[in-house]
N, C-alpha and C positions, 0 to 999 in steps of 0.2 A: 401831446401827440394826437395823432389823428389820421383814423383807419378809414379808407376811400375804397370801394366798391364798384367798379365799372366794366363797361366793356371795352378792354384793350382795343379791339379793332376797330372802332371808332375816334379811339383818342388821338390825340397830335403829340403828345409828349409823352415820353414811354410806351412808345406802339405795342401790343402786346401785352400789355401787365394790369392784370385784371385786379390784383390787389396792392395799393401804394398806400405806404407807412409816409405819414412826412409829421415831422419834427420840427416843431417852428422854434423851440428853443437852441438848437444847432444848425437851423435852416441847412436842414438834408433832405433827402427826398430818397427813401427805398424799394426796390421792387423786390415785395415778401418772396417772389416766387421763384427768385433765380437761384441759383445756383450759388453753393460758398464755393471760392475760389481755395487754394491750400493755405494761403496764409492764414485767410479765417478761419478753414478749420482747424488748422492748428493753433489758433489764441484760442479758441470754443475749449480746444481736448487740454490745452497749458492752464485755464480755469477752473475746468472741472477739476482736474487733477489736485492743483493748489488749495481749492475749496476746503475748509473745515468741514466733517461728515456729521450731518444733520439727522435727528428721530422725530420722525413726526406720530402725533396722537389723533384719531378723529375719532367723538363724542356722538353719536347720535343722542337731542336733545328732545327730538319731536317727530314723528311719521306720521302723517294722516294722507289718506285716501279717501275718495269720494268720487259717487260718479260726476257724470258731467252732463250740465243740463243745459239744455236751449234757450233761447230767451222768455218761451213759453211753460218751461219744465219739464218738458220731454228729456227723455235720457238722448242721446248722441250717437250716433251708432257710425263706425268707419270699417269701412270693406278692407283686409288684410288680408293678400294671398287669393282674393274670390272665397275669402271667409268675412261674415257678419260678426262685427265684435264690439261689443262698449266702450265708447271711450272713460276715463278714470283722470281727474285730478288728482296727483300726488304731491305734497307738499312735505316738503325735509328739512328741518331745521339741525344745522351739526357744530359743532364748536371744533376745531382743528388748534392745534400749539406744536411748537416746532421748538428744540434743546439741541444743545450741539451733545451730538455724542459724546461720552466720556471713552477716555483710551482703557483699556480692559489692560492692567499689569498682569504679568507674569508671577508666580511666585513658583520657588522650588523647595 
């Protein structure tokens, strides 16, 4: 698949649609930005519904922070608001895992 970025109003094919999905393995062409019609939302909501209920875990493995420097070493500095402030590399390393929920019995 393959995500296209343009300017609708210059294109010839999908006037207007500034974001197109195309699929070359189903050779389809979609414009992200329209509108679901009712039948798709209703396969979307008939999906979800059906779907087995998933737990997910996320791990943080690694945080690191550091400023951010120039090509010279100078720190960075970006204007926010008409405030002076540092810019900061953060770097996040996480591990995520996903189980289908278990069904929680009843007992009396």
């Amino acid at each position: 698949m393959t995500v296209i970025f343009r300017d609708g109003k210059k294109a010839n094919f999908l006037k207007g649609s500034d974001l197109v999905l195309i699929n070359r393995d189903k050779e389809t062409i979609v414009n992200m930005m329209e509108d679901f019609d009712f039948e798709e939302r209703l396969a979307i909501i008939q999906e979800i519904m059906n779907a087995d209920p998933i737990q997910g875990n996320v791990q943080y493995l690694k945080i690191k922070g550091e400023e951010a420097k120039s090509f010279f070493g100078f720190p960075i500095f970006d204007n926010i608001n008409s405030y002076k402030s540092k810019r900061y590399k953060v770097h996040i390393n996480t591990a995520v895992s996903y189980s289908k929920k278990r069904e929680e019995s009843e007992s009396d």
